[in-house]
C-alpha positions in Angstrom: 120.3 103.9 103.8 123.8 104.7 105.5 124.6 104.5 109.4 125.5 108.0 111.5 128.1 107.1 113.6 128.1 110.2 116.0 130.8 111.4 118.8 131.0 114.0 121.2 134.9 113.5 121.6 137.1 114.5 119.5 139.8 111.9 120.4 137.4 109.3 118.8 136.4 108.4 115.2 140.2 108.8 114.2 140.9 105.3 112.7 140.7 103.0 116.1 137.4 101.0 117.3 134.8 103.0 118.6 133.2 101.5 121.9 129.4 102.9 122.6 126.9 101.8 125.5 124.5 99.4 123.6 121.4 101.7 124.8 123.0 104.6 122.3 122.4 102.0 119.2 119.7 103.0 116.9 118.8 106.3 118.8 117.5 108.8 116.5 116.3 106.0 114.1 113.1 105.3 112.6 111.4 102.8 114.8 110.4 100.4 111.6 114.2 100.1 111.3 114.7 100.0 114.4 112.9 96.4 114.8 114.5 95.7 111.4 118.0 95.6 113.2 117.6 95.7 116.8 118.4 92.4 117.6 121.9 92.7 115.4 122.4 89.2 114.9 125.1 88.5 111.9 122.3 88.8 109.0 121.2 92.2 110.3 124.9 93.5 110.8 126.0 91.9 106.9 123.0 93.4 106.2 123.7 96.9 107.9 127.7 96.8 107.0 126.3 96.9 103.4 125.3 100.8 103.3 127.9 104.0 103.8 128.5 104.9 106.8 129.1 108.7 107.9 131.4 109.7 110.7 131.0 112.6 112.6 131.1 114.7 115.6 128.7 116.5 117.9 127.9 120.3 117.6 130.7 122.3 119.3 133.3 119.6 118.0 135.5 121.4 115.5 136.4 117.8 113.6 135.3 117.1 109.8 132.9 114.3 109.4 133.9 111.5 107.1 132.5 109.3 104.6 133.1 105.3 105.6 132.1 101.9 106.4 131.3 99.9 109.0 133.7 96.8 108.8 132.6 94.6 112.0 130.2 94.7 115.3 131.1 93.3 118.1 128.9 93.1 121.4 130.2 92.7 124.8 128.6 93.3 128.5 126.4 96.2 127.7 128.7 98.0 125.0 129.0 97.6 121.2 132.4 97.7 119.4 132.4 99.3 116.3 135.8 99.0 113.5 135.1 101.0 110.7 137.3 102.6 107.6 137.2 105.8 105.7 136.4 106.0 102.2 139.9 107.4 100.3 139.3 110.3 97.8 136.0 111.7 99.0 136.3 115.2 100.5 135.4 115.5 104.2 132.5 118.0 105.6 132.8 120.5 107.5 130.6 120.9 110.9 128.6 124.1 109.5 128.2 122.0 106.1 126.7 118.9 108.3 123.9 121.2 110.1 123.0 123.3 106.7 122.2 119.4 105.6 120.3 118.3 108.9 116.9 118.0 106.7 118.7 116.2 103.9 120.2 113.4 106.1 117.0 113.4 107.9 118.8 114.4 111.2 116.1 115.0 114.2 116.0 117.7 116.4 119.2 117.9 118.8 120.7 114.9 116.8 123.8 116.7 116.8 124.5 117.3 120.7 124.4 113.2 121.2 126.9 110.4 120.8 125.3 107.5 119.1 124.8 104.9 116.1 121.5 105.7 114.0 120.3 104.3 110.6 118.7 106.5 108.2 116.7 105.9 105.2 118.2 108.0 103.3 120.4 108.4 99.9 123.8 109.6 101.2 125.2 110.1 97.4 122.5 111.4 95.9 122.1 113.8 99.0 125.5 115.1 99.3 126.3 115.1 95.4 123.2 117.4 95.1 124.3 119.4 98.3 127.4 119.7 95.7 129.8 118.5 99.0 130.6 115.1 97.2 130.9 114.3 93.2 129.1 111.2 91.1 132.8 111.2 90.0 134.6 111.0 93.3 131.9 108.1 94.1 132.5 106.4 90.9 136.2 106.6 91.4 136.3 104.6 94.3 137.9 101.2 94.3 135.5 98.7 94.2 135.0 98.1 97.8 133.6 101.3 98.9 132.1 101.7 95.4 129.6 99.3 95.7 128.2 100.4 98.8 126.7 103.1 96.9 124.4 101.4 94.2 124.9 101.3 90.8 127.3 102.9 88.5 125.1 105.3 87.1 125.4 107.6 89.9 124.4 111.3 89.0 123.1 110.4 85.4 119.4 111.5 85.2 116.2 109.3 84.4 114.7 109.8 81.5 111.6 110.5 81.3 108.5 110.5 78.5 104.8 111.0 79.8 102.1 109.5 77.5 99.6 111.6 79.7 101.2 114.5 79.7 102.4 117.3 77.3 105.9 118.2 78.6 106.4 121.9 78.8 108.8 124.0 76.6 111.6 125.8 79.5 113.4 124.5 82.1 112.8 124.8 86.1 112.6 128.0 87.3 114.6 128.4 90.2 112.4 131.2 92.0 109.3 129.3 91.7 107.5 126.9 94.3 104.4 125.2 93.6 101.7 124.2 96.2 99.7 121.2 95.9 97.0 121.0 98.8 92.9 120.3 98.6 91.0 123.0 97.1 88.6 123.7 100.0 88.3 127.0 102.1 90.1 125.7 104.7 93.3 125.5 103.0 93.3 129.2 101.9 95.1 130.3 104.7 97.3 127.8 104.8 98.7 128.4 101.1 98.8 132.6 102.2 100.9 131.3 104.5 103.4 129.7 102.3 103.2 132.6 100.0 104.3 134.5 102.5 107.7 132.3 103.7 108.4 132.5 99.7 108.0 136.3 99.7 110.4 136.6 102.2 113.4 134.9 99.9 112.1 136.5 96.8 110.3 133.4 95.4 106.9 133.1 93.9 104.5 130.5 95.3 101.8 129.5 93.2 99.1 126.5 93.1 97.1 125.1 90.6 94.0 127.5 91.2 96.8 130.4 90.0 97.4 129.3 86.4 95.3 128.5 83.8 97.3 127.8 80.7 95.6 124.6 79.4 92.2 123.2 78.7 92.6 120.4 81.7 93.6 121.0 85.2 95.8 118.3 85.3 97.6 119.7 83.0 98.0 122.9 84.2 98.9 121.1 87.4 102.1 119.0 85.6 103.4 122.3 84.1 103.4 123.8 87.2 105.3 121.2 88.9 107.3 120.6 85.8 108.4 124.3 85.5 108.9 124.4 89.8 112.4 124.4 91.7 110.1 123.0 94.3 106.9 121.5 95.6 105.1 121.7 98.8 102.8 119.4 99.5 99.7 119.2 101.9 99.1 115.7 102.8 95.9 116.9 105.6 93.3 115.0 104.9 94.8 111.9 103.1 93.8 114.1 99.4 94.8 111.4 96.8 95.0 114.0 94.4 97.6 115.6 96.5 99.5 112.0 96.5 99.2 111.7 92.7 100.8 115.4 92.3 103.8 114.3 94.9 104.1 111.2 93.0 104.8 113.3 89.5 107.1 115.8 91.7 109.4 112.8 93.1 109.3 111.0 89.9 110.5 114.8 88.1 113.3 114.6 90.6 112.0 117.7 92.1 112.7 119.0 95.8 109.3 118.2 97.9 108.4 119.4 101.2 105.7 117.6 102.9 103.8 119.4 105.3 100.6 117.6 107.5 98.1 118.7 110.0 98.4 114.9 111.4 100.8 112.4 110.8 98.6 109.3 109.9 97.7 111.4 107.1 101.2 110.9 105.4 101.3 107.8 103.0 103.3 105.1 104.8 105.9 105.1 102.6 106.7 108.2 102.8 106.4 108.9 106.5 110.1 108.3 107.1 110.8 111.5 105.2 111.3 114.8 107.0 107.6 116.8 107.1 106.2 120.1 109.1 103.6 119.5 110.9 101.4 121.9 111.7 98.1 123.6 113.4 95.6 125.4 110.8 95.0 128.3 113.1 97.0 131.7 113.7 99.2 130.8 115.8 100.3 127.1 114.1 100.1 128.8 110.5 103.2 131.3 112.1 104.6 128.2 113.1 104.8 127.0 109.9 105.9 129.8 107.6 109.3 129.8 110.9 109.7 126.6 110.3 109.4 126.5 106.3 111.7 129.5 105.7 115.0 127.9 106.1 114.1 125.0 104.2 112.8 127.1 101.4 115.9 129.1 101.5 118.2 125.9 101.6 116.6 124.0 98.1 116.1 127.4 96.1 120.0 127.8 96.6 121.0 124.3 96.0 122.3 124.3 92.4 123.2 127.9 92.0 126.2 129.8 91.5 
């Protein structure tokens, strides 16, 4: 997790206590964390003072957010009084850096036009060292202090890992290909032809398991697919637990997953904090999606390039 501390005045966030109305605490924050902190007794801020914090400034401020901490809460009539510190040595980020990574942070829709304190559930590090904004050796170089706050050491280094189900594929990932896992019914057809088509678009080929047939089991075929993929969408409608078993093998490949849903109970509670598309299955809701994909697509197939 890591706090958002976020300003619309560019006089603030320099160093000195920030003082925001209480009412602005835990906007844009997931509402199971929300009730985990709300009450911000001393437990919950130790508890919250423990993750990274990152300091920043509203769209149309032309400041560079920072990476920090959170060093004491105080509350007081109404308003909370917030002291924090800036990590030393780690590079700051640019305004047009911070809204290429709103999906990322898991930044909601106008997050960036309002002052406020939010909690997110989400990996700063790993984020921004994948982004490429931030290196595991510029984290690893911090003094202790600021170090911990980011897990441990082995920041960066890659899990190993060794299916005894699987045969692991000869190649490496290929960076123009997405996979789709989604139910094979009828209904769905559409649905994929639409996400071929916002892959088209950025020169990148979509495929799902009915496309390949490599191996004598499907399953098989399916792992390849997601082994050999810079990315996998995933099409939680209809609670499919085969769908959840292919995004469990995606996430524990480390690869980029997009969730997208016809209806949000359908997403696996522990994953419903995670940015998703939802969508309509008909015409119009199917253009929706491929508008709303696009960018996102275009975002993760660059990531790691040259």
């Amino acid at each position: 997790m890591f706090n958002l501390l976020m300003s619309g005045n560019d006089e603030t966030l320099r160093g000195e206590p920030w003082t925001l109305e209480r009412n602005r605490v835990f906007e844009h924050t997931n509402e199971d964390i929300r009730a985990r902190f709300n009450d911000l007794n001393q437990a919950q801020l130790n508890e919250i003072c423990a993750f990274p914090a990152l300091i920043a400034y509203e769209r149309g401020v032309a400041r560079n957010a920072r990476i920090g901490r959170i060093d004491r809460v105080r509350l007081r009539d109404g308003e909370v009084r917030i002291e924090y510190s800036f990590a030393p040595g780690l590079p700051e980020i640019p305004p047009n850096r911070l809204q290429a990574l709103e999906w990322e942070l898991g930044l909601t829709q106008y997050e960036l036009n309002r002052t406020h304190w939010a909690v997110k559930d989400v990996d700063l590090a790993a984020e921004l060292i994948a982004a490429g904004d931030v290196t595991s050796e510029q984290i690893n170089a911090l003094a202790p202090d600021f170090r911990r706050l980011f897990g441990p050491d082995a920041i960066g280094t890659p899990v190993h890992v060794q299916p005894t189900i699987f045969r692991v594929p000869q190649g490496h990932i290929e960076n123009d290909l997405v996979s789709v896992m989604l139910p094979f019914i009828a209904e769905f057809t559409p649905v994929f032809e639409a996400l071929r088509q916002a892959g088209q678009g950025l020169g990148l080929r979509v495929l799902s398991a009915n496309n390949v047939w490599e191996e004598t089991e499907i399953i098989q075929d399916i792992f390849s697919l997601i082994y050999r993929s810079k990315v996998v969408i995933c099409d939680f409608s209809g609670r499919n637990p085969n769908v959840f078993y292919e995004a469990g093998i995606a996430h524990t490949l480390g690869r980029s997953v997009i969730p997208i849903v016809q209806r949000v109970d359908d997403i696996p509670f522990d994953l419903r904090h995670h940015r998703h598309i939802v969508y309509l299955n008909n015409a119009e809701g199917r253009h929706a999606l491929l508008q709303e994909l696009t960018p996102r697509l275009r975002t993760l197939s660059e990531r790691g390039r040259e």
